[in-house]
Backbone bond lengths (Angstrom), bond angles and torsions (degrees), N, CA, C in turn:
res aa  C-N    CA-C-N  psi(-1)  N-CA   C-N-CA  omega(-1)  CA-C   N-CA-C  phi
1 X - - - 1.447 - - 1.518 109.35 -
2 X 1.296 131.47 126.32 1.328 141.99 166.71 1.428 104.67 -79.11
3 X 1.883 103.08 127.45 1.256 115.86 -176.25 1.768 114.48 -81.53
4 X 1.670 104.22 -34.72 1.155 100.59 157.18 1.243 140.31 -79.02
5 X 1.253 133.33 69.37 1.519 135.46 163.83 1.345 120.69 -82.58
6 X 1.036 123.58 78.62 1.869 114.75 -170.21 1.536 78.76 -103.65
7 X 1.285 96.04 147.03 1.628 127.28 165.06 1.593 100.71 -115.22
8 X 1.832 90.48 134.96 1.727 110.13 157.93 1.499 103.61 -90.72
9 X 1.537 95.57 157.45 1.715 109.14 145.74 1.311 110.91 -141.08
10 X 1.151 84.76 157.24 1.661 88.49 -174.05 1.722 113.75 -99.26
11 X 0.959 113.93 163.76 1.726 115.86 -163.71 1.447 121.61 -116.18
12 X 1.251 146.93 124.29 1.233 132.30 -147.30 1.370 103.15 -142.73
13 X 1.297 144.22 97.97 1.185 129.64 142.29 1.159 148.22 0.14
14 X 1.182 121.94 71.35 2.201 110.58 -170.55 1.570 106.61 -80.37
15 X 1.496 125.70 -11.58 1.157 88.93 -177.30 1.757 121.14 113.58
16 X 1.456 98.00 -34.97 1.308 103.05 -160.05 1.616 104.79 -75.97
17 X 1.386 116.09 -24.24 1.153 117.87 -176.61 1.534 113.79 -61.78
18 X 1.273 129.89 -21.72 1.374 139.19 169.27 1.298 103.19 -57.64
19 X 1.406 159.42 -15.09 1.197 148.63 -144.21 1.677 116.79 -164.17
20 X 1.350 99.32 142.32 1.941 96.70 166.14 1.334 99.47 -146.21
21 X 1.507 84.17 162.20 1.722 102.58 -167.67 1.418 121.96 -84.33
22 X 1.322 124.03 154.16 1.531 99.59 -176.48 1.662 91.51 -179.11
23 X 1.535 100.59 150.15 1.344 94.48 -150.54 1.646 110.53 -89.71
24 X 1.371 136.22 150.51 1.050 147.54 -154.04 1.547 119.07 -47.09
25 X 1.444 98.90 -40.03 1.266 133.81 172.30 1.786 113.58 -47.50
26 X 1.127 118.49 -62.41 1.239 128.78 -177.74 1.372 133.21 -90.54
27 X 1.419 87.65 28.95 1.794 108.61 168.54 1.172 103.94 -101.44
28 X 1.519 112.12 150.07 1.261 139.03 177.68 1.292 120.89 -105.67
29 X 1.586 107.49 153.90 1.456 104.33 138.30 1.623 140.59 -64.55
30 X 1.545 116.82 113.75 1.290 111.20 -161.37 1.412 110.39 120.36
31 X 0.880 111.56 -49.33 1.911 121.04 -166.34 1.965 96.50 -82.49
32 X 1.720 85.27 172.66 1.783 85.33 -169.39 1.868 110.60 -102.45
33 X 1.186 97.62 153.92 1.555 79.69 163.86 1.599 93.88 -160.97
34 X 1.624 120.63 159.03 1.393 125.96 162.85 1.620 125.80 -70.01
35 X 1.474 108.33 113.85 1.553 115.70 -170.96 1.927 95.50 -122.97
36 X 1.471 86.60 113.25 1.776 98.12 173.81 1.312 98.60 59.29
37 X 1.725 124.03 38.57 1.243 130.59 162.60 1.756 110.20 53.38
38 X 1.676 107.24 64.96 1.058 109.67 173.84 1.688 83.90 -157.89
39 X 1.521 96.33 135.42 1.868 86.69 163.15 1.010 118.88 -80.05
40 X 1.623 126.31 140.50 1.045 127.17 164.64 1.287 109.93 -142.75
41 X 2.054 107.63 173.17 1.811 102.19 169.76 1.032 121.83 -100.40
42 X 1.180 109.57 153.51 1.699 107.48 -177.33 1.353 110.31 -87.77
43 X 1.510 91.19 131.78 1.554 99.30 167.61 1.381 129.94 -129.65
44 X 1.096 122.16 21.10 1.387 150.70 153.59 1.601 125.07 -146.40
45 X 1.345 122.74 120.78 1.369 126.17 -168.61 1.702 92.07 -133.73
46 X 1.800 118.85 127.48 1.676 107.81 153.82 1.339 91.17 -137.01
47 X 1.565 119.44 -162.48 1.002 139.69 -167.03 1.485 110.24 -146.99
48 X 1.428 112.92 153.44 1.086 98.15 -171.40 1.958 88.68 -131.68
49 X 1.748 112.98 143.78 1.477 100.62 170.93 1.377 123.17 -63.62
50 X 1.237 113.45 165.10 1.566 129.84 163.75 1.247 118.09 -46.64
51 X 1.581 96.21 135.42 1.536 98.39 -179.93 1.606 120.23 -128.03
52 X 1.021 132.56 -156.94 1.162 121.47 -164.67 1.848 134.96 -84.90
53 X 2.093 71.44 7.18 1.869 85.55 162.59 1.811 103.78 -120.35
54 X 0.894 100.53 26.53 1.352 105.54 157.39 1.758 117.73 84.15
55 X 1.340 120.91 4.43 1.748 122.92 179.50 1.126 103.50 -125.93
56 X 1.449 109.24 153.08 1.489 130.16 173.88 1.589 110.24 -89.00
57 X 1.113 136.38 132.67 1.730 108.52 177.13 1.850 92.64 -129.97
58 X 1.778 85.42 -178.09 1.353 97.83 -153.75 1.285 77.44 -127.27
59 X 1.848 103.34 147.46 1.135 132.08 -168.79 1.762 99.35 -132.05
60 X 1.385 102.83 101.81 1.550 121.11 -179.26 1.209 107.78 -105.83
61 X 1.586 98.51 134.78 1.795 116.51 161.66 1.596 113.05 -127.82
62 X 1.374 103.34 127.78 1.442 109.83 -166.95 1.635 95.42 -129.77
63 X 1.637 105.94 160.00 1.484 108.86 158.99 1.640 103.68 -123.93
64 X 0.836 109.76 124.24 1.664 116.65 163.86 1.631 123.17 -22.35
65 X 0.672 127.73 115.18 1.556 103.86 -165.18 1.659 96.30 -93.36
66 X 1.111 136.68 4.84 1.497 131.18 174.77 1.679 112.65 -88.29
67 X 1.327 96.46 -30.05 1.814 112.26 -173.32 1.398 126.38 -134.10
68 X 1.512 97.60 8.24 1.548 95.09 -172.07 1.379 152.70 73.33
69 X 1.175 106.08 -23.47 1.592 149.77 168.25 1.330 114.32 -47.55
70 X 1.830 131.77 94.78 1.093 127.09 150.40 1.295 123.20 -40.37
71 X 1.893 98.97 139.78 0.869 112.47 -179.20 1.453 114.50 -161.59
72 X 1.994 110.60 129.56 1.470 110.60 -145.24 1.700 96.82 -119.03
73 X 1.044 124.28 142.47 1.560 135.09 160.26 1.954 133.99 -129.50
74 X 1.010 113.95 145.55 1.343 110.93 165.97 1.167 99.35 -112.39
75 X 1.371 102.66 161.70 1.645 120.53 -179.20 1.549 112.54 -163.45
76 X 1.258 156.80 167.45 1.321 156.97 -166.53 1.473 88.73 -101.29
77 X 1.296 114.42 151.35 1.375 93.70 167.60 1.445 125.89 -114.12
78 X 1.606 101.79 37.48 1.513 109.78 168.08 1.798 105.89 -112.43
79 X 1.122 107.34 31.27 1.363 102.58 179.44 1.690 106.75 -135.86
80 X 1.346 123.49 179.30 1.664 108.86 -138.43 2.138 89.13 -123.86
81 X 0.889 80.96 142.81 1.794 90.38 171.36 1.460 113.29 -119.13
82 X 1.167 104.68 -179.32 1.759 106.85 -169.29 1.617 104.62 -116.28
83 X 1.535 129.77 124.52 1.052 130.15 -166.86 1.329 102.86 -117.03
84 X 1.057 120.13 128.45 1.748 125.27 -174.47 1.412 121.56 -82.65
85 X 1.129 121.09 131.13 1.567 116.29 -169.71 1.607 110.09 -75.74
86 X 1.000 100.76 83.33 1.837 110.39 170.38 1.346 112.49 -61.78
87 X 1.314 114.04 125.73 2.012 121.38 168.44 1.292 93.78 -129.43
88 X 1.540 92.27 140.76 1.506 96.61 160.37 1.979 103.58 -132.01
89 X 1.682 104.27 154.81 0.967 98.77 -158.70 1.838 105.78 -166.61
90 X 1.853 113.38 127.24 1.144 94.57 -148.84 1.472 100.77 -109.02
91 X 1.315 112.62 156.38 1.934 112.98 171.85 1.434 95.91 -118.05
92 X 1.332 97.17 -177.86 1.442 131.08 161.48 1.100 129.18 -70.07
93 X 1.548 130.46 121.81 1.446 97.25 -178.61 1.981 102.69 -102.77
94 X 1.590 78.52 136.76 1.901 81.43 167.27 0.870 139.22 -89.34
95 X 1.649 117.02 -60.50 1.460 130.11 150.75 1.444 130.57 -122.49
96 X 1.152 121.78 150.94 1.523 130.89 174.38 1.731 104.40 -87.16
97 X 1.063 127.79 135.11 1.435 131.72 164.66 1.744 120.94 -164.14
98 X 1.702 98.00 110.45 1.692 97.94 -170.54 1.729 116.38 72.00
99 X 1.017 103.61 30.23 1.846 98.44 -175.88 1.837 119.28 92.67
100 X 1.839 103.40 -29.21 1.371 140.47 172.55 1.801 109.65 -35.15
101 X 0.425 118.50 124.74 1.684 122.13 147.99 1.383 137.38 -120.56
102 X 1.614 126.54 139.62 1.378 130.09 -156.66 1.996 83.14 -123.29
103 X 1.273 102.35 117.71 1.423 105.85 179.15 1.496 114.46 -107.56
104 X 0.890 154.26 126.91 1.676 144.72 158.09 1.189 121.85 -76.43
105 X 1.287 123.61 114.78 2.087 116.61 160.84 1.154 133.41 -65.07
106 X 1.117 126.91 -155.56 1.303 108.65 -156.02 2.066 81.40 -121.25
107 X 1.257 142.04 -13.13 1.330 121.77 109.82 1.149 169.97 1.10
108 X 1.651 101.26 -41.60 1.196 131.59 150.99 1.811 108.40 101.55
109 X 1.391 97.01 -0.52 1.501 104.19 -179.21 1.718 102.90 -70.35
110 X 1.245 103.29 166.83 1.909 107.25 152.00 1.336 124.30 -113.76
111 X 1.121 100.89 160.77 1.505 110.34 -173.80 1.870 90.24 -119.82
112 X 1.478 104.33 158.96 1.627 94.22 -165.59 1.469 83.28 -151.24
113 X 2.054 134.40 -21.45 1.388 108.44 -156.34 1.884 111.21 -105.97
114 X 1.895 102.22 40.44 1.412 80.07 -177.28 1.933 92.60 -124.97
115 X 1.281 95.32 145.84 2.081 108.85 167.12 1.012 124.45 -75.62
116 X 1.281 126.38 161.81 1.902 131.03 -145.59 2.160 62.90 -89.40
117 X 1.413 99.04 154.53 1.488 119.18 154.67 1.419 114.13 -50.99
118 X 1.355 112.23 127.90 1.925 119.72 174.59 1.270 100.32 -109.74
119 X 1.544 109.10 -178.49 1.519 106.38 -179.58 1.894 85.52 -118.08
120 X 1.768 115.64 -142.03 1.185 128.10 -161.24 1.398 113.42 -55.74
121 X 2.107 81.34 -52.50 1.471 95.92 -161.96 2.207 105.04 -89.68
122 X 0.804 99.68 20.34 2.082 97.89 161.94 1.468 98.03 86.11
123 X 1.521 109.60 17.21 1.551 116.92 -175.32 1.804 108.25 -104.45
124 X 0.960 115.52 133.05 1.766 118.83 176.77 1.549 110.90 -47.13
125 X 1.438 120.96 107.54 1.233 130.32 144.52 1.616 116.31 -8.72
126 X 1.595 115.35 162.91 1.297 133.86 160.48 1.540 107.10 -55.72
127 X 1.594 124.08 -46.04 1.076 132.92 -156.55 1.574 95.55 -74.45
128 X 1.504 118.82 -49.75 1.426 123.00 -167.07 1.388 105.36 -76.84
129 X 1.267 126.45 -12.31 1.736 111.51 -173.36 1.766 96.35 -100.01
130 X 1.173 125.22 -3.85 1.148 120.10 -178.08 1.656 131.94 -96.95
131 X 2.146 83.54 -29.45 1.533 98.69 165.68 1.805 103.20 -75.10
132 X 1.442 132.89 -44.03 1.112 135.89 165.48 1.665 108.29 -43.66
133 X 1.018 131.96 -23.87 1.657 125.05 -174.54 1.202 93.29 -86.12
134 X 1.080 129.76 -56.34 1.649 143.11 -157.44 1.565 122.82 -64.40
135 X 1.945 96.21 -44.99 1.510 102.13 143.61 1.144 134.44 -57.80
136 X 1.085 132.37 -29.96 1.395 130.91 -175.04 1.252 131.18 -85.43
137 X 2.059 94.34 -30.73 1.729 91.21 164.42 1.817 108.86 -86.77
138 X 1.324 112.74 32.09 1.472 106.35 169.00 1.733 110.07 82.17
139 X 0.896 130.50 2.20 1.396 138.27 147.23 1.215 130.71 -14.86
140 X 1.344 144.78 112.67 1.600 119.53 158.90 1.129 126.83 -70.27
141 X 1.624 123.87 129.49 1.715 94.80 -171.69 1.676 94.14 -119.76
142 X 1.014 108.39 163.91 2.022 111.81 174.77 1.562 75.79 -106.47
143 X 1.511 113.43 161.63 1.836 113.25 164.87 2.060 79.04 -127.41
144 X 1.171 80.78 171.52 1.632 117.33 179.43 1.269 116.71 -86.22
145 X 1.494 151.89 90.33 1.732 133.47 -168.45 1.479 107.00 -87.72
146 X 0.875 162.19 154.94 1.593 168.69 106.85 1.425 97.45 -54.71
147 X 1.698 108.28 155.98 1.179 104.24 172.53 1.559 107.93 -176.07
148 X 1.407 141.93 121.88 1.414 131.12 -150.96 1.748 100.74 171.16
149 X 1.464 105.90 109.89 1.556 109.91 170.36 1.633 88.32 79.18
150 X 1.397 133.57 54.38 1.705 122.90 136.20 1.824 81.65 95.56
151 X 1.503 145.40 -26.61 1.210 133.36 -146.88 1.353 98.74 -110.71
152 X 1.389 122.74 172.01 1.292 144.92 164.46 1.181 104.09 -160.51
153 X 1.772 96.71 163.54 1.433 121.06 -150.93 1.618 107.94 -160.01
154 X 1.384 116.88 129.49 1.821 108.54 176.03 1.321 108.94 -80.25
155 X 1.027 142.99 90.10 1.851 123.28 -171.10 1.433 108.22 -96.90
156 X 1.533 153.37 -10.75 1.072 168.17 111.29 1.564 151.23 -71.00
157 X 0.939 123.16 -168.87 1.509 131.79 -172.81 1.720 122.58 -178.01
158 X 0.879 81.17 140.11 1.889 99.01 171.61 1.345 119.40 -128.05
159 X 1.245 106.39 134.76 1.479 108.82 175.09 1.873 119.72 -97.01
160 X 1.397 133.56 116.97 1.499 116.49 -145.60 1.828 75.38 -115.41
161 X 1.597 116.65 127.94 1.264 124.07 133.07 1.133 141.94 -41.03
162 X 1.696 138.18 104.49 1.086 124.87 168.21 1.102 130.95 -81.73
């Protein structure tokens, strides 16, 4: 018998940790939920009465909050959807380089792998030419992170007085 037998496994991500369930019913306007497996917010929620198979369903309108992108669903609203754990969370910005950003936490670590916000066409947003202005005249800026289902996103800014 060989004493060394160690076994690997290998480890795989499903995903599921991005999300919780929750029933159709108790979504809001405002709050997030996954529509055609994209998070988004809702910005229109109604209901419709019972009918003669017996459920009420819910008629959701969401925009993605990564892309903007309507996006519409029905659902009963006794049955459960998947709501994405949205954080938002702000750094420092340090440097701009190539579209690049070097962010700091409040840790003191950096973060280096996220891009100024673009719009459709792969061109810098309102948001990104302004945090780019602000850096440059020497500004401190905090930026804004989004973050939900593996992604992040800059969607804001602050300007901090010293």
């Amino acid at each position: 018998m060989d004493s060394n037998n160690d076994e690997t496994f290998d480890q795989v991500a499903s995903g599921a940790s991005h999300t919780y369930p929750q029933q159709a019913g108790a979504i809001k306007k405002n709050s997030f939920c996954m529509l055609k497996g994209k998070p988004c917010k809702v910005v229109d929620y109604s209901t419709s009465k019972t009918g003669k198979h017996g459920h009420a369903k819910a008629h959701i309108v969401g925009l993605d909050i990564f892309t903007g992108k309507k996006y519409e669903d029905m659902c009963p609203t006794s049955h459960n959807m998947e709501i994405p754990l949205v954080k938002r969370a702000e750094y420092q910005l340090i440097n701009i380089d190539d579209g690049f950003v070097t962010l700091l936490n409040e840790g003191g670590e950096t973060k280096d792998d996220l891009r100024l916000p673009t719009d459709s066409e792969g061109n810098h947003d309102e948001v990104a030419k302004k945090i780019s202005e602000l850096f440059e005249s020497g500004s401190t800026v905090l930026v804004s992170v989004i973050s939900a289902c593996g992604m992040e996103k800059i969607v804001g800014y602050k300007v901090i007085d010293s």
